[in-house]
BATIKE-661037 format. One line per 5 residues: for each residue y, x negated, z negated of C-alpha. Coordinates in nm, 2 decimals. Layout:
<pts>
Y/X/Z | ...
</pts>
This chain:
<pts>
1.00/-1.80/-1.33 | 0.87/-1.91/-0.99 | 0.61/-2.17/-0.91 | 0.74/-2.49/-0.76 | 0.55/-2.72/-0.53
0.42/-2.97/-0.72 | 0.24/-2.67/-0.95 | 0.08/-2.46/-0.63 | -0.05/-2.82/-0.57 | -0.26/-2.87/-0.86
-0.35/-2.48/-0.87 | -0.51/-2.59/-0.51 | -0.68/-2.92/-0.66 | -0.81/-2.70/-0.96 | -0.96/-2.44/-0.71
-1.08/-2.66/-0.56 | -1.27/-2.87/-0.83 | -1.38/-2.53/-0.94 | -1.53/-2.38/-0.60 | -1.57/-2.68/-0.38
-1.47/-2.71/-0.01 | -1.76/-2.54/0.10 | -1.68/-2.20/-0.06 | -1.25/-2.22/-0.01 | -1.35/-2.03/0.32
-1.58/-1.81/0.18 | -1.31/-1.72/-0.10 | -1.05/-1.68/0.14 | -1.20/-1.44/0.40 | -1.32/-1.19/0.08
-0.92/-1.23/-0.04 | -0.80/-1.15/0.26 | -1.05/-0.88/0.31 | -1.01/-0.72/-0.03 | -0.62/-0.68/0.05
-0.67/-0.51/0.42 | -0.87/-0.26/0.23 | -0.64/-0.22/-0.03 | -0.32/-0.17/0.23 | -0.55/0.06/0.41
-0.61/0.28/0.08 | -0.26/0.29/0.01 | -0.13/0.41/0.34 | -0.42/0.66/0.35 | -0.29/0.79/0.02
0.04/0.78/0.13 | -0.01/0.98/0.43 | -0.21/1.27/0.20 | 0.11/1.26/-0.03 | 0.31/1.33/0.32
0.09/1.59/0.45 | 0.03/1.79/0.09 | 0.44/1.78/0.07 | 0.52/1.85/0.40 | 0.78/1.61/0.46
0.76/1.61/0.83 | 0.90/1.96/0.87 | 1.24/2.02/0.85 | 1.30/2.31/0.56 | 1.28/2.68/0.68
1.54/2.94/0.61 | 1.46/3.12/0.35 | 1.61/3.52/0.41 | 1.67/3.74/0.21 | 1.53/4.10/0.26
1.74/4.31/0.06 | 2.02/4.24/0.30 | 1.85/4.31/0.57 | 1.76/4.67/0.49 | 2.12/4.71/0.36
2.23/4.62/0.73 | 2.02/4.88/0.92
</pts>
């Protein structure tokens, strides 16, 4: 289900009607606003996630003691 043309149009004219031309900008800069924020947030969180996990180190070798002393 996708919005054609014709349909974004008369969402626009109902907005429009709704808000009037002198608040469309207004509305606008807060939406676009409200989404840098939101991408922000999530790439903050991401990065925790990443440094929590540590991700960006490669694994370490885990050895195993017993055969070390066995060795010596």
């Amino acid at each position: 289900m996708s919005l054609g043309f014709g349909e974004i149009l008369v969402i626009l004219f109902i907005v429009l009607l709704l808000f009037g031309a002198k608040k469309l900008p207004e509305l606008a800069r807060g939406l676009g606003q409200g989404m840098r924020e939101f991408k922000r947030a999530t790439n903050e969180i991401q990065d925790e996630i990443k440094s929590a996990t540590n991700l960006d180190e490669p694994p370490k070798k885990v050895t195993d003691s017993s055969t070390q002393e066995q060795e010596d």
